[in-house]
C-alpha positions in Angstrom: 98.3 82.5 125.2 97.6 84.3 122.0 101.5 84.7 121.3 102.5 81.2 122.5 100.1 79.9 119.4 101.4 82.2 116.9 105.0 81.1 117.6 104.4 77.2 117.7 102.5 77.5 114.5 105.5 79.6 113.0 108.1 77.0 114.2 106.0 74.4 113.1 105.9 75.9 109.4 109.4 76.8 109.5 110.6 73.2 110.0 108.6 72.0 107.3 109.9 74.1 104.6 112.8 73.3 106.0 112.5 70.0 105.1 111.3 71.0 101.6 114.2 73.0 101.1 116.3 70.3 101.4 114.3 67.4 100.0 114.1 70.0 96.9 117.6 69.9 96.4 117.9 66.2 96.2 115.9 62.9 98.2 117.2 62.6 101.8 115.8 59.5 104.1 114.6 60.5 107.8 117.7 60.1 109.3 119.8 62.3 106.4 117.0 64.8 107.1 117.8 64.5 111.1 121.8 65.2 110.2 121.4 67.9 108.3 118.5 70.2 110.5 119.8 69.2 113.5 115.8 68.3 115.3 115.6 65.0 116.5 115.1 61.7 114.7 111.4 61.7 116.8 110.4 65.3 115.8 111.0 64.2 111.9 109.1 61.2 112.2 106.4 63.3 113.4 106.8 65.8 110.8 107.1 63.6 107.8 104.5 61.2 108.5 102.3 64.2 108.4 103.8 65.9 105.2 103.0 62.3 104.0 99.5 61.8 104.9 98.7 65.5 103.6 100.2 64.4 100.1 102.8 67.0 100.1 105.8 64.1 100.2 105.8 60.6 98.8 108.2 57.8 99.8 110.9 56.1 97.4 111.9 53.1 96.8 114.3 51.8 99.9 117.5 51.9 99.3 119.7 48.7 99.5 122.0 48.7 103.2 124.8 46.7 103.9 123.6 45.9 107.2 120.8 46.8 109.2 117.3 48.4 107.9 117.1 49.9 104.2 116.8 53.9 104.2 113.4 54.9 102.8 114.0 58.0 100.8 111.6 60.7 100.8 111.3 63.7 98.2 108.8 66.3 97.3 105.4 65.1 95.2 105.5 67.6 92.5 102.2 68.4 92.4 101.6 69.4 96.0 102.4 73.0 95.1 101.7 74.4 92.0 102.3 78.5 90.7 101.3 80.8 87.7 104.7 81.9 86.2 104.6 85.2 83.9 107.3 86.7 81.6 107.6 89.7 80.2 110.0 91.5 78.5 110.4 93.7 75.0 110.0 90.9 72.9 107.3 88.5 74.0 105.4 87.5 76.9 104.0 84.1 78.9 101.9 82.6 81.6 102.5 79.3 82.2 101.5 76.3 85.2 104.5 75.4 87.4 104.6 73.0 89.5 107.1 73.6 92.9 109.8 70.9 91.0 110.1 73.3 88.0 107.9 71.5 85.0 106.0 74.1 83.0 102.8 74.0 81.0 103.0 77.0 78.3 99.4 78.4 78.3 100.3 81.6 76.3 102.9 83.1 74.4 102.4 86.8 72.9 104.7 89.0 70.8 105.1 92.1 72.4 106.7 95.4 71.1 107.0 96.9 74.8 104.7 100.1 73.1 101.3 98.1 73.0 98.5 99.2 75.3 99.0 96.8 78.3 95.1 95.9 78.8 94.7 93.3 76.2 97.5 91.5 76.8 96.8 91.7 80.7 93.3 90.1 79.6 94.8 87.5 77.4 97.0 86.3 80.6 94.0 86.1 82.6 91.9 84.4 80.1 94.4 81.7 79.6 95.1 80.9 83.2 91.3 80.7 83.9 90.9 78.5 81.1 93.3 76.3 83.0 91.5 76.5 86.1 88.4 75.6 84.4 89.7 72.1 83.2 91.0 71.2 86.6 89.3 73.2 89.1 91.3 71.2 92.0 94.7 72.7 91.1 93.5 76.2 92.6 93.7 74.5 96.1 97.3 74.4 95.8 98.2 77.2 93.7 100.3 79.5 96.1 100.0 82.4 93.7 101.3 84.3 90.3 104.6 85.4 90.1 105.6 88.5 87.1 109.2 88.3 86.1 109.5 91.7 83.5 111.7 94.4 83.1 112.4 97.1 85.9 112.6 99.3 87.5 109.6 98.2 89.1 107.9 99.1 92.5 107.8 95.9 94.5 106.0 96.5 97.3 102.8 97.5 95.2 103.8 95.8 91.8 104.1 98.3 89.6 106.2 98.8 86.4 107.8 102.1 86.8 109.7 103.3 83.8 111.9 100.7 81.9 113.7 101.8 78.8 112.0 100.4 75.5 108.9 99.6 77.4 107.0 102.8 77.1 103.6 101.4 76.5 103.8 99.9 80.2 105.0 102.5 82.2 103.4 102.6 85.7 101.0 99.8 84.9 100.1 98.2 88.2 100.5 94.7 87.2 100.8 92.7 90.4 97.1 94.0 91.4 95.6 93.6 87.7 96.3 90.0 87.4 95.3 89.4 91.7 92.1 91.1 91.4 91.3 89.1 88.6 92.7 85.7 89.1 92.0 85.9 93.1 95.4 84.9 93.9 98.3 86.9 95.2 101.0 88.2 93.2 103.9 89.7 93.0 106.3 91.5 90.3 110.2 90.8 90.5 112.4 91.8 88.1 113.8 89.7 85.1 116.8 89.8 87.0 116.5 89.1 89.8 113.6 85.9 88.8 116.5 85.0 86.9 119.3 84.6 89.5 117.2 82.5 91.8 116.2 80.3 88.8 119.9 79.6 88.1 120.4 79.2 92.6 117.1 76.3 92.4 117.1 75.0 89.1 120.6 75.4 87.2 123.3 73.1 87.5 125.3 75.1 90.3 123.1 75.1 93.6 126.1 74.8 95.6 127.1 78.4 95.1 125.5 80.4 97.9 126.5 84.5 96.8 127.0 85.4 93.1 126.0 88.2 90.5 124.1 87.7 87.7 124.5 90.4 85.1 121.7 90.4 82.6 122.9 92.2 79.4 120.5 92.9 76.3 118.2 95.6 75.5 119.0 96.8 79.1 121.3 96.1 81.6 119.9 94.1 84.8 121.5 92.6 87.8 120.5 90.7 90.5 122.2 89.5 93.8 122.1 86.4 95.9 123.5 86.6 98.9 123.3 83.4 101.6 121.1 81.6 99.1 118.2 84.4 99.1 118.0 87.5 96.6 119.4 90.4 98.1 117.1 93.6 98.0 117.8 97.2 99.4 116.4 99.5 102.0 113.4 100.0 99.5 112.9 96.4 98.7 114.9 96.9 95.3 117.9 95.0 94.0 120.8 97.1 93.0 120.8 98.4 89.9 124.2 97.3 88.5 123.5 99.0 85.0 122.9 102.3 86.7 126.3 103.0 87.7 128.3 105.2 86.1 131.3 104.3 84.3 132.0 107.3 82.7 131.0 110.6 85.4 130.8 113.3 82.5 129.4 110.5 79.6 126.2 110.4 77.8 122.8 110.7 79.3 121.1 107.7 80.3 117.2 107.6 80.0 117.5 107.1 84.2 118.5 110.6 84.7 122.3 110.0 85.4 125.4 110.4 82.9 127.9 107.7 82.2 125.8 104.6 83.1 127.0 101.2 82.4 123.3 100.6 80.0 124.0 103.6 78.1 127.2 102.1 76.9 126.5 98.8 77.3 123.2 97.9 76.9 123.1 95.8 73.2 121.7 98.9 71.3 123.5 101.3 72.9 126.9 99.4 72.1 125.8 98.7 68.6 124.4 102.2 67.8 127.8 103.7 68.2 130.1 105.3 65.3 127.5 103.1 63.0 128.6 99.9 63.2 127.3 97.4 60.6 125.7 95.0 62.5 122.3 94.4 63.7 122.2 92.8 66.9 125.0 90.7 69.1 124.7 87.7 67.3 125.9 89.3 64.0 128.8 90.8 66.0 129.6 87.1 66.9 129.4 85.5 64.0 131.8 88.2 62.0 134.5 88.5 64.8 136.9 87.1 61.7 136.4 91.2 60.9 138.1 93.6 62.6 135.1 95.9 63.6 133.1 92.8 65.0 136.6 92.2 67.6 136.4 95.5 68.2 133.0 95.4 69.5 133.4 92.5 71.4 137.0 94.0 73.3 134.6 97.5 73.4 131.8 95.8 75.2 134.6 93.5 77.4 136.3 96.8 78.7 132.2 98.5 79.4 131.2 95.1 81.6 135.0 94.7 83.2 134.5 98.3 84.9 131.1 97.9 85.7 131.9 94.4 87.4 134.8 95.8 88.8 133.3 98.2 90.7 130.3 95.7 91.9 132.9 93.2 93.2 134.6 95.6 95.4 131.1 96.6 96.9 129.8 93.3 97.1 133.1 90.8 97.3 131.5 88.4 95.5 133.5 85.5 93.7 131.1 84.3 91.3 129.2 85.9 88.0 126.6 84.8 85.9 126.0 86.2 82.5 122.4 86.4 81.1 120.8 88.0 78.0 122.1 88.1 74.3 125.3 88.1 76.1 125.3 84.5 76.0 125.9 84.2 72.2 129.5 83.6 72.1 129.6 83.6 75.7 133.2 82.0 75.8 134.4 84.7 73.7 133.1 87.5 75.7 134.1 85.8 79.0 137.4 84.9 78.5 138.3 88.9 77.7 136.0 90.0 80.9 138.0 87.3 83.0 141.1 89.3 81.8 140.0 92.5 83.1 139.1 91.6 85.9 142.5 90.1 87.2 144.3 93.4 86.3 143.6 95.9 89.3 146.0 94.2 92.1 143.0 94.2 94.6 141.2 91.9 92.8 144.3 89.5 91.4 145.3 89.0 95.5 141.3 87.1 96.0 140.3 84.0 94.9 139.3 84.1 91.1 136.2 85.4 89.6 134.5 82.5 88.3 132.4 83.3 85.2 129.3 81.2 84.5 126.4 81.3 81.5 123.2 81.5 82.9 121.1 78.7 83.1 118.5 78.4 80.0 116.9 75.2 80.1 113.0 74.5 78.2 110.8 77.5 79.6 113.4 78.6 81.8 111.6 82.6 81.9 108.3 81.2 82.5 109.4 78.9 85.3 111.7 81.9 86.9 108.2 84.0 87.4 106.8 80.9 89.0 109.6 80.4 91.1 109.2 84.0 92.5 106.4 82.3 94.6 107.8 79.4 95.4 110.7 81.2 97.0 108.5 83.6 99.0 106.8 80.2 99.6 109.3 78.8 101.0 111.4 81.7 103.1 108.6 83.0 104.7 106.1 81.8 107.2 104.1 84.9 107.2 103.2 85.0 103.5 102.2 81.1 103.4 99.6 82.0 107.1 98.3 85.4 105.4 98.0 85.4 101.7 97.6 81.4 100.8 93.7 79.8 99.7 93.0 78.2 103.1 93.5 74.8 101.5 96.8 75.0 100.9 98.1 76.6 104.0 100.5 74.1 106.2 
């Protein structure tokens, strides 16, 4: 009898965030809904009208028919589900209120040099999404949790920051449980990423596309995969680590251990620390590529990313790339020589074309990708909303 419950209340949850999967995407009436999940016109009634009473949808305005009764479009009220989003990365980091349609509320921003003791700056996040809390103590019943987008390689399973390059001053810093313990909320750590490639599958202006890459080039290399709409981790719960493979078997050490990888070539730094070239950072290359050494940094860097990607879309046949990072100054520039590369090894020229797309980067877009790290948990799993949700915002 015990099992038979369990199962009806996991079908029960599974064909409501169902239903706000798609009414995410865009407002569908009852019978749209019907269409597209296949359950009956009589088990969405039942299922809506309940979503509806328990505030999580709202009703729009009917739409006008030709003939017959006027759809009632329903879509998602925004502030039934709310999340703490948390970037960090070399430069800065920030905590912010999301709520599950993507609108942020900044509640702190602090410079980081990726070498500062983590502790105070752990604090600061707490302090500032207590502070919230305190001025509207009803949001905590439908906070669903904090998600941590920062720089890996990270253990996911107990959210920890392992070692990542430049970020010395938080290495093994076990950042998931700080902020939980604290905050009494779940949390979890993804990397930058891989937050960052399911913030371009909910959010950016291509949510048709279902598998892609996204390639996240700056002070490191990151990558992360979507595969059938949901991020795509390993055996040990980690996404692939696209800037880890080596491009060059007998090249230079990388700080993982290996020779040859595609960060220690590169990775912005590591590109512009070779044979002393006079510029700064990527967007000096960009804006001097009127001067010969600038184009030859740019064609330099095209050939490092072709060979990586090469070798990623023979593993992973995948026809789409974004491009994330500093990468994206002068992304036309950059993506037009990639695109060139790509089409030379005859295996690759006989599929469909790589298409080549900057990553979304709307208002707060880091922020909102560490949010959405719950919200897609939230949403793909039945199990995490039963067993780690405040009781009040369980469904």
């Amino acid at each position: 009898m015990k099992k038979i419950t369990r199962n009806a209340d996991y079908t029960k949850q599974y064909n409501r965030k169902l239903l706000l999967k798609l009414l995410l995407k865009m407002p569908m009436s009852r019978a749209d809904l019907a269409r597209d999940t296949g359950l009956t016109r009589a088990s969405i009634s039942i299922i809506t009208e309940e979503m509806l009473q328990s505030g999580i949808l709202k009703e729009l305005a009917p739409v006008s028919a030709e003939r017959g009764r006027s759809p009632v479009p329903l879509s998602v009220n925004p502030e039934a589900f709310y999340a703490f989003g948390v970037f960090l990365n070399r430069k800065k980091c920030s905590a912010g209120l999301v709520d599950i349609s993507g609108r942020c509320e900044i509640l702190t921003e602090i410079p980081l040099t990726g070498k500062e003791a983590p502790a105070p700056v752990i604090e600061a996040l707490c302090d500032a999404m207590k502070d919230r809390l305190e001025k509207q103590p009803d949001i905590k019943a439908r906070l669903l949790g904090i998600g941590i987008s920062c720089p890996g390689p990270l253990k996911l399973g107990q959210g920890v920051i392992l070692n990542p390059p430049g970020f010395e001053g938080w290495h093994h810093t076990p950042i998931a449980r700080e902020l939980s313990s604290r905050l009494e909320l779940p949390a979890f750590v993804w990397d930058n990423a891989d937050a960052l490639a399911l913030y371009n599958h909910r959010f950016g202006p291509r949510r048709d596309i279902s598998d892609f890459l996204l390639l996240l080039v700056d002070t490191g290399i990151g990558s992360g995969i979507v595969m059938k709409d949901k991020i795509y981790h390993g055996a040990g719960a980690a996404s692939p680590e696209l800037g880890h493979i080596s491009i060059r078997y007998d090249g230079r050490p990388c700080s993982c251990g290996n020779r040859g990888c595609l960060e220690a070539y590169a990775a912005i730094p590591n590109l512009l620390s070779q044979a002393g070239w006079p510029y700064p950072d990527w967007h000096q290359v960009i804006a001097h590529l009127d001067e010969p050494a600038a184009k030859s940094l740019l064609d330099t860097e095209a050939d490092y990313l072709a060979a990586g990607l090469i070798t990623a879309l023979n593993l992973f046949d995948l026809r789409t790339i974004y491009l994330a990072g500093d990468i994206l100054t002068g992304f036309e520039k950059i993506s037009s020589r990639i695109q060139q590369r790509l089409q030379q090894p005859p295996a690759l020229r006989e599929k469909a074309p790589v298409l080549l797309l900057p990553s979304h980067t709307d208002k707060d877009y880091e922020t909102i990708a560490g949010a959405n790290i719950i919200f897609s948990m939230f949403l793909d799993s039945a199990p995490f909303c039963q067993a780690s949700l405040p009781p009040k915002t369980a469904f």
